[in-house]
SENUKOL-123360 format. One line per field, with one value per residue (C-alpha): y, x, z; chain. Coordinates in Angstrom, 2 decimals. Last residue first. Layout:
north	[Y; ...]
east	[X; ...]
up	[Z; ...]
mol	[A; ...]
This chain:
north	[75.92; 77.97; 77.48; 79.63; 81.61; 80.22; 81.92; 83.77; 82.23; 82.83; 80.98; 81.47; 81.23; 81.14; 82.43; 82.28; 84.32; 83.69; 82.15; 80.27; 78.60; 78.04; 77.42; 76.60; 75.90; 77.85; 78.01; 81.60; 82.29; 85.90; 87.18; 89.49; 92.94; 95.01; 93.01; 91.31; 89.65; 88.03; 87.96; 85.66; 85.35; 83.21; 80.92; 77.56; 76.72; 74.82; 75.10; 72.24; 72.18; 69.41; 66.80; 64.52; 67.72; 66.11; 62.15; 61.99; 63.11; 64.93; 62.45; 64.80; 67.32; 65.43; 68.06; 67.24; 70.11; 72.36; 75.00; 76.51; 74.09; 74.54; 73.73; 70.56; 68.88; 69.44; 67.93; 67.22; 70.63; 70.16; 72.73; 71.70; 74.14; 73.39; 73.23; 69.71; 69.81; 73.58; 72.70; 74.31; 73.11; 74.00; 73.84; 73.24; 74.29; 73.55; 75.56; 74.46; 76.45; 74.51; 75.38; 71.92; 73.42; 76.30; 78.35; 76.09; 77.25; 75.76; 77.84; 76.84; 78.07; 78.03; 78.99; 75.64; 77.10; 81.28; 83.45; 83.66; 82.91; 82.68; 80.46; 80.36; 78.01; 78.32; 75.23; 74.61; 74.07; 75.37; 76.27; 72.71; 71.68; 68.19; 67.51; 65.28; 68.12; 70.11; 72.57; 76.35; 78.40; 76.63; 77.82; 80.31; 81.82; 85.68; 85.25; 82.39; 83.29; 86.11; 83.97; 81.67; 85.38; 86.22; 82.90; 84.06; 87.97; 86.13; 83.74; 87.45; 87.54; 86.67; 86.35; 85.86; 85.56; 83.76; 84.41; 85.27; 81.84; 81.44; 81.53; 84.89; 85.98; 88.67; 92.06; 92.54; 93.03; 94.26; 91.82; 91.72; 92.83; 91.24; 90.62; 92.21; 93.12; 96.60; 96.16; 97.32; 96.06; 96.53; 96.18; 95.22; 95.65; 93.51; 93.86; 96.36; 99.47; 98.67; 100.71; 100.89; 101.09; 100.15; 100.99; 100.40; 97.16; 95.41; 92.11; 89.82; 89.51; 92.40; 92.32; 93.48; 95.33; 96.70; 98.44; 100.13; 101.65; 102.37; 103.40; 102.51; 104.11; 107.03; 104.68; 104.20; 107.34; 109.01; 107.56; 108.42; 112.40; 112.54; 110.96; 112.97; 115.90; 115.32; 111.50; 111.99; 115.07; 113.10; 110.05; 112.09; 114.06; 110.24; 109.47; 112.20; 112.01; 108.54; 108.82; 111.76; 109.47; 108.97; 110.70; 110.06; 106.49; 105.53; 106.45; 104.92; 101.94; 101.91; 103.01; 100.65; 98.24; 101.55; 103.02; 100.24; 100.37; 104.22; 102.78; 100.19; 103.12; 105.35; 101.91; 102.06; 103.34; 103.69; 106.44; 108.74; 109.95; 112.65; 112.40; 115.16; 113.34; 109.94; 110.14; 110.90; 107.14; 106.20; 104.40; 102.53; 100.89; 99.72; 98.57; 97.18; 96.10; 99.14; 100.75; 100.67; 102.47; 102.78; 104.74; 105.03; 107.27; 106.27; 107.45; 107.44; 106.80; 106.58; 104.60; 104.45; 101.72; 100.94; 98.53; 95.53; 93.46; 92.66; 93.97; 97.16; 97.92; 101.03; 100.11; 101.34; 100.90; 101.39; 102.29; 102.22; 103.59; 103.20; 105.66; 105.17; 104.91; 106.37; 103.92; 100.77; 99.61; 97.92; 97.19; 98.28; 96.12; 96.74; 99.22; 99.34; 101.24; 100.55; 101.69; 103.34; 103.17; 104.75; 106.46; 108.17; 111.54; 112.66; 114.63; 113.19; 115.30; 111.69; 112.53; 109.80; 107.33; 107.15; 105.78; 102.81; 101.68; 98.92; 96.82; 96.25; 92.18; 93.59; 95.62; 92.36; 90.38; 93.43; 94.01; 90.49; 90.36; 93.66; 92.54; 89.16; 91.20; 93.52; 89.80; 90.89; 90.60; 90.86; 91.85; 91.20; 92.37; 95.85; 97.87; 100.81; 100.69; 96.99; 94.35; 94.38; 91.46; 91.87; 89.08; 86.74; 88.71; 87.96; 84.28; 84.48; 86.19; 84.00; 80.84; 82.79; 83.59; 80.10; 78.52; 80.76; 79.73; 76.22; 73.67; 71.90; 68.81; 66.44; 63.51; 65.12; 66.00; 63.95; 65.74; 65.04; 66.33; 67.60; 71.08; 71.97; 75.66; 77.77; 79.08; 81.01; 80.55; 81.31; 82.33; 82.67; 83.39; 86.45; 87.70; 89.39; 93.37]
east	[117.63; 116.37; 113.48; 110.04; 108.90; 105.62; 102.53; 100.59; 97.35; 94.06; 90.87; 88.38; 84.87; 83.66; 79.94; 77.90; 74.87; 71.93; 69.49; 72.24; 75.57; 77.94; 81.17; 83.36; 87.00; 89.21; 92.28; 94.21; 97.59; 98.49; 101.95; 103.73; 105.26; 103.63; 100.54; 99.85; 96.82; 95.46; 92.61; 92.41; 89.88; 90.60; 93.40; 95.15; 93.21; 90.67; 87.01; 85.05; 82.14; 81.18; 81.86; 78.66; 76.71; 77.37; 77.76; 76.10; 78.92; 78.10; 75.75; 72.71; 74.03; 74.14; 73.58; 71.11; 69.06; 71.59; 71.85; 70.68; 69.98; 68.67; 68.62; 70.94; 70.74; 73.05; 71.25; 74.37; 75.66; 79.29; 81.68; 84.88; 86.97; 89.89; 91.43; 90.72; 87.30; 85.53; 81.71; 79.48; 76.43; 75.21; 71.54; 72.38; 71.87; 73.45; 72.91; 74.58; 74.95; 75.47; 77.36; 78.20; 80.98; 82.25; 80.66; 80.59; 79.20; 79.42; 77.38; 77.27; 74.52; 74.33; 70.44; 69.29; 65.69; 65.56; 68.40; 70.65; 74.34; 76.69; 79.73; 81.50; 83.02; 84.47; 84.42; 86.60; 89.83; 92.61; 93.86; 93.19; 91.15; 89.51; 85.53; 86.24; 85.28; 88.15; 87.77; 88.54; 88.97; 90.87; 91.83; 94.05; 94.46; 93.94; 90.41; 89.21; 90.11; 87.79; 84.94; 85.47; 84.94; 81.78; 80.39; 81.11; 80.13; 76.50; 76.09; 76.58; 80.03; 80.48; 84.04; 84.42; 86.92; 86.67; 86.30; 82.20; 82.03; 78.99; 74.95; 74.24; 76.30; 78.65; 77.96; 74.98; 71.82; 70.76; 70.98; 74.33; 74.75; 74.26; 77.07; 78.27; 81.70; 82.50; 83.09; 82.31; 83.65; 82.40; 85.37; 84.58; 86.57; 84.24; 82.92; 80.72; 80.29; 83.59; 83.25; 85.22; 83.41; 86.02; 84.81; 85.69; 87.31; 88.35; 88.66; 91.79; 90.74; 91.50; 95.30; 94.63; 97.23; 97.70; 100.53; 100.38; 103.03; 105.28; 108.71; 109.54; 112.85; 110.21; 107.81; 109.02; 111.21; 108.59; 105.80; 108.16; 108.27; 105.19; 104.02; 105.50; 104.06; 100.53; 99.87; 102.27; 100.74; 96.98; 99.39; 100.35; 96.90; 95.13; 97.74; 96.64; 93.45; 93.37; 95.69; 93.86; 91.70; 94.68; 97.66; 99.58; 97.76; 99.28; 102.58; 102.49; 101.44; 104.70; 103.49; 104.22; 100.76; 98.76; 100.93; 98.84; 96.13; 95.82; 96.75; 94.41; 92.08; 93.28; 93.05; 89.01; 87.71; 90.76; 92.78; 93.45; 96.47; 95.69; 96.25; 98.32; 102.03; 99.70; 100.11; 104.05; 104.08; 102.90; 99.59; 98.43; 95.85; 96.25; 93.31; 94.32; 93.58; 95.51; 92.71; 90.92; 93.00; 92.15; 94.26; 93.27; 91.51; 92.87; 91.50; 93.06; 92.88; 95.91; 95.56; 97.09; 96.92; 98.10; 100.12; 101.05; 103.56; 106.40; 108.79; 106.25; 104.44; 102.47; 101.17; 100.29; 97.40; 96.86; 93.38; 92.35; 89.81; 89.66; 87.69; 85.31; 82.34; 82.82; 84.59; 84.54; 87.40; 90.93; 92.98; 96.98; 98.79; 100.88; 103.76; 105.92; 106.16; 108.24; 108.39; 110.90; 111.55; 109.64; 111.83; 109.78; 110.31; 107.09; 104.29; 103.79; 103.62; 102.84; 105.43; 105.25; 107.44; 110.42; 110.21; 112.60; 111.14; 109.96; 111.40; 109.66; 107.76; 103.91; 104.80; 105.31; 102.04; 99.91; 98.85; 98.02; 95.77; 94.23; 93.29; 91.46; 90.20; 88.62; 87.50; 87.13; 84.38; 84.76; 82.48; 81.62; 79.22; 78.43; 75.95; 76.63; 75.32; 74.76; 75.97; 75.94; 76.46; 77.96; 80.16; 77.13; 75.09; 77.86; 77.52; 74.04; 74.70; 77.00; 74.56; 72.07; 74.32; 75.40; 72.22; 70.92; 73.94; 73.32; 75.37; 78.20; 79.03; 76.12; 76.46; 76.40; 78.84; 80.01; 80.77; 82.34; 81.89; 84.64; 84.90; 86.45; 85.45; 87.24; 84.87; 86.03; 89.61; 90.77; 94.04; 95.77; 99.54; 101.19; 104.60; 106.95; 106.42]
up	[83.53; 85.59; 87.15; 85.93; 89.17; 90.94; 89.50; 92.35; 93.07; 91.87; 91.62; 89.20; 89.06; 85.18; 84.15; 81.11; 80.20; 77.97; 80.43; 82.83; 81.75; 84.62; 85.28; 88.59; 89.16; 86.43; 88.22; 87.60; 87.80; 89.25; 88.18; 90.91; 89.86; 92.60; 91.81; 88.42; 87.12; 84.14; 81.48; 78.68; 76.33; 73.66; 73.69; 75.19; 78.44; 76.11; 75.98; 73.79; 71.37; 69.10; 71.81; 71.68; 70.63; 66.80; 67.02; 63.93; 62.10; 58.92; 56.46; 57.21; 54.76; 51.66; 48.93; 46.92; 47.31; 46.59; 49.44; 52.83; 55.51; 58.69; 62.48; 62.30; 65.80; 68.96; 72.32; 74.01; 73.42; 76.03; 77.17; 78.98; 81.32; 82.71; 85.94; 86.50; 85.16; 85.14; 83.54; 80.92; 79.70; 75.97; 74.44; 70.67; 67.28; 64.21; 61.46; 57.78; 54.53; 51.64; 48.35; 45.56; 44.14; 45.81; 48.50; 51.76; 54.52; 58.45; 61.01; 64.57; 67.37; 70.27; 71.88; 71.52; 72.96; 72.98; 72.82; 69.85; 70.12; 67.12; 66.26; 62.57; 60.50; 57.05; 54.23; 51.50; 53.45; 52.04; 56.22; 56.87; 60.10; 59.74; 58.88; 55.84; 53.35; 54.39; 57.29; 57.24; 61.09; 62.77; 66.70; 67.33; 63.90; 65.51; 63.36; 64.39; 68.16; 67.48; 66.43; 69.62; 71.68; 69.60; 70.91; 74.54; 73.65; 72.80; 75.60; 77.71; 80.11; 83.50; 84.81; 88.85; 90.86; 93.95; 98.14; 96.65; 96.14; 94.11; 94.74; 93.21; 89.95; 90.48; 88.96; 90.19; 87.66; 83.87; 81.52; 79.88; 76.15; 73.52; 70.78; 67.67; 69.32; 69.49; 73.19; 76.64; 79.65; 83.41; 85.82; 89.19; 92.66; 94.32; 98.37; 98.19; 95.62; 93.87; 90.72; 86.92; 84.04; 80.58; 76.97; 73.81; 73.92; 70.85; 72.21; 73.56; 76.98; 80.17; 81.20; 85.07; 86.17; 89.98; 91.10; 94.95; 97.24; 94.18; 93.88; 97.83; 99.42; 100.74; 102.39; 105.99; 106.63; 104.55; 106.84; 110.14; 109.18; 108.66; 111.51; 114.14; 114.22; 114.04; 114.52; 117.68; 118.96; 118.81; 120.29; 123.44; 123.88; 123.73; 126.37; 128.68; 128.56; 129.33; 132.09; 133.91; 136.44; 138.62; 137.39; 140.96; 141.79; 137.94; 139.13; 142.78; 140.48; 137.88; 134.70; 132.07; 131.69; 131.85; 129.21; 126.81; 128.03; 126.95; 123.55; 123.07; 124.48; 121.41; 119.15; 119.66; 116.43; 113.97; 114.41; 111.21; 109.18; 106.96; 103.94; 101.67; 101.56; 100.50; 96.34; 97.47; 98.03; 94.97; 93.91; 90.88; 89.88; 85.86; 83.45; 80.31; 76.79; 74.80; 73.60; 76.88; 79.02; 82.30; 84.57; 87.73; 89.74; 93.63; 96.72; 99.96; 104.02; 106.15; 109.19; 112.61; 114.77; 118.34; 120.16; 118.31; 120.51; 118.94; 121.82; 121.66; 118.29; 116.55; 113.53; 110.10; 107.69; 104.19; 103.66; 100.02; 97.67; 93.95; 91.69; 88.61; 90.50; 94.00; 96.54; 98.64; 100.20; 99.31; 102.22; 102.21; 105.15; 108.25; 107.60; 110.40; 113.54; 116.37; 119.90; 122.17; 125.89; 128.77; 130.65; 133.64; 135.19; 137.27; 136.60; 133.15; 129.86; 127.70; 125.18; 122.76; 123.03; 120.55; 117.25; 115.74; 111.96; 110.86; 107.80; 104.76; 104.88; 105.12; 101.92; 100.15; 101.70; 101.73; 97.92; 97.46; 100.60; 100.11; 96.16; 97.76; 100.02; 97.42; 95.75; 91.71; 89.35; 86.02; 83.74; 79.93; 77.22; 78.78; 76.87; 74.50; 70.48; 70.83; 68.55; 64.84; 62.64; 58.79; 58.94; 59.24; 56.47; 54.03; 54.90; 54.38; 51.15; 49.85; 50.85; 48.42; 45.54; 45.52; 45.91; 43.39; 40.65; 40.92; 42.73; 41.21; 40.14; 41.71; 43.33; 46.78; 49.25; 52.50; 55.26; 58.15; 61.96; 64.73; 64.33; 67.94; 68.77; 71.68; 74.06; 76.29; 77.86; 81.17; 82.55; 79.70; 80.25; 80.46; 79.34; 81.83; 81.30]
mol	[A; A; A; A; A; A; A; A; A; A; A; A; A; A; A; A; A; A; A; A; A; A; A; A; A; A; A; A; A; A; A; A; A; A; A; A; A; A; A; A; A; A; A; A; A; A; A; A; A; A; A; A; A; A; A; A; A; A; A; A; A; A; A; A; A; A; A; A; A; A; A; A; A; A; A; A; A; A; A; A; A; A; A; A; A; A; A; A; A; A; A; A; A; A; A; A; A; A; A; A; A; A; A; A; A; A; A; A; A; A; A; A; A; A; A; A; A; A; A; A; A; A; A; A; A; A; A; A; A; A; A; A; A; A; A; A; A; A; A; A; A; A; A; A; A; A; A; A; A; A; A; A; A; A; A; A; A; A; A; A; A; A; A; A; A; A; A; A; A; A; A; A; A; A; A; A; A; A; A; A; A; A; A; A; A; A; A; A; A; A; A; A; A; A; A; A; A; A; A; A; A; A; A; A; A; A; A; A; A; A; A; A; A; A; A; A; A; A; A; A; A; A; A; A; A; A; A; A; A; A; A; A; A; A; A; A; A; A; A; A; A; A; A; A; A; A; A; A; A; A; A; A; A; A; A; A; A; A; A; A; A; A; A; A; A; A; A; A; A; A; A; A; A; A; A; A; A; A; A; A; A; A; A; A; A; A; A; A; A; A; A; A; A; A; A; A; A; A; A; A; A; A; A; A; A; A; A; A; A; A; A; A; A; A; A; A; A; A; A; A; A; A; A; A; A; A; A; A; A; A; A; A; A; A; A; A; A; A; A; A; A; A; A; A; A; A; A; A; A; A; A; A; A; A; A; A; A; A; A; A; A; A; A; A; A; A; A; A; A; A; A; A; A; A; A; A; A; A; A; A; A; A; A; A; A; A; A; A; A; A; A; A; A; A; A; A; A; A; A; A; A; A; A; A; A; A; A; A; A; A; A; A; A; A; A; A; A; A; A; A; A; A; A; A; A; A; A; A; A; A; A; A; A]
């Protein structure tokens, strides 16, 4: 497997403030004790017992399209005319069929359907259309941060091929373009019977033989992977009851669930992506990256990331007003426990996403009373929070071997639930060197 890059982060933290301790040279015992416990208390979160945190929401045509463009490109194959059981002797040439395109449609929870469609061509001319119709259950493994769609050719040696509404008169058309006129004056009214008896026989004796000819060089029809974020996943919904294929993710993370309602938020591109997650999963996300060593996790007592550093950051979510929050503690010498809080707005710039608390304020101290706390930086909810394309969160594509890249290029913070539009395109192949 060719290694994946991020295609959208969530809420890395950037520790940007200073602190300045007190005079005194140490704090007492209480404070200690207490800020320990609040910081024991933190690491101690629960989240809910089953809910989805996180769900992404994925175009079906934007899945067909992918899926088609290779298999669009295999070579037809040379079949002669049906046997229309004319009165008189005609030669009417061969056609091609080829291997049009594979559309994603609706299905049962937990299932995939898909319609991949052949046609019938004359001298490049699309003629007629015949479709096979499947469903997929894929495998969804959770443990292992993945959900894969796949579909082999032998998966489709028990469908039967089916006639779209309306190609049978294409076809019928079709012959009535080759007949010569004292032909079409012999059959008279009969054509249309007949031809729809010539390419019923051809869908049932025929076809088989002509979608192995097509499809039996091919390893896989269809190979989807989604890489789903860095989180301990416990659970993975699958269901595409319109026009998303979307994945509804649970995880042992102490965060909210989402409220109930569609998976894709109202009002957006529906052509796009979409990742929506709880406020809560998003801060639980930055905690994560804290602990992989992605972003810093210990600051020094002039605000900067140092791995001795003696204080420890973390990011929680609680709904209400200045729902972020940030906790700072410090257990040594002179202990504090700081709460920021903050009403943040979220906002794709440039392909990246940027996440700003302009009305940041300290919420609430825990500690020795002459500890210093309003001398961090006062330009706190300037910049105090910031998304980077560099970790936390990622989820990518690949179809029949094809990386996606995805362009973050519309975010959203509503209630206590944040949402990122993304756009895909596949990842143009590293040069060599």
């Amino acid at each position: 497997m060719p290694s994946r890059r991020a295609l959208a982060s969530l809420l890395p933290l950037a520790l940007t403030t200073l602190f300045m301790g007190g005079g005194i040279g140490g704090c007492a015992a209480a404070a200690c004790r207490k800020v320990h416990a609040e910081h024991q208390d933190f690491l101690h979160r629960r989240g809910p017992a089953d809910a989805a945190q996180l769900v992404v929401a994925v175009p079906l045509a934007t899945l067909g399209q992918a899926l088609s463009f290779p298999l669009a490109r295999l070579p037809a194959m040379s079949v002669p005319m049906p046997d229309l059981d004319l009165p008189i002797d005609l030669d009417l040439g061969n056609l091609e069929i080829a291997l049009r395109s594979v559309q994603v449609v609706p299905a049962p929870d937990g299932q995939l359907g898909l319609r991949v469609r052949f046609v019938l061509r004359s001298r490049g001319r699309d003629v007629t259309a015949i479709d096979l119709d499947a469903v997929v259950a894929p495998q969804i493994e959770p443990g292992a941060g993945s959900v894969r769609l796949s579909l082999r050719p032998q998966d489709l040696l028990r469908v039967r091929p089916s006639l779209p509404p309306g190609e049978r008169q294409k076809f019928a058309a079709f012959i009535a373009e080759l007949l010569p006129q004292a032909a079409r004056a012999l059959i008279g009214g009969r054509l249309d019977k007949l031809a729809d008896q010539a390419l019923s026989e051809f869908i049932e004796r025929s076809f088989p033989r002509v979608r192995d000819g097509l499809l039996g060089h091919l390893k896989t029809l269809v190979d989807l992977e989604i890489d789903l974020p860095p989180v301990p996943l416990t659970r993975v919904a699958l269901r595409s009851p319109g026009a998303d294929l979307e994945l509804w993710l649970s995880t042992s993370l102490p965060a909210a669930g989402l409220a109930p309602g569609p998976a894709r938020a109202p009002g957006g591109d529906p052509r796009l992506v979409q990742v929506r997650m709880s406020g809560g999963t998003a801060a639980e996300l930055a905690n994560q990256a804290m602990a992989r060593g992605q972003i810093p996790a210990r600051y020094d007592l002039a605000g900067e990331p140092s791995p001795t550093g003696e204080f420890t950051a973390g990011v929680a979510w609680q709904p209400g007003p200045r729902p972020l929050r940030l906790h700072a503690w410090k257990q040594s010498g002179v202990c504090a426990h700081v709460v920021f809080a903050g009403t943040p707005s979220v906002d794709a710039v440039r392909g990246e996403l940027d996440l700003r608390v302009p009305d940041a304020q300290i919420e609430r101290i825990t500690g020795a009373a002459r500890a210093r706390i309003a001398a961090w930086y006062s330009g706190l909810g300037k910049q105090t929070f910031a998304f980077s394309q560099a970790v936390a969160g990622a989820t990518s594509f690949e179809l029949l071997g094809i990386d996606y890249d995805a362009t973050p290029v519309r975010a959203a913070v509503v209630a206590d639930t944040v949402t990122i539009d993304l756009q895909l395109a596949p990842r143009a192949p590293a040069r060599r060197p």
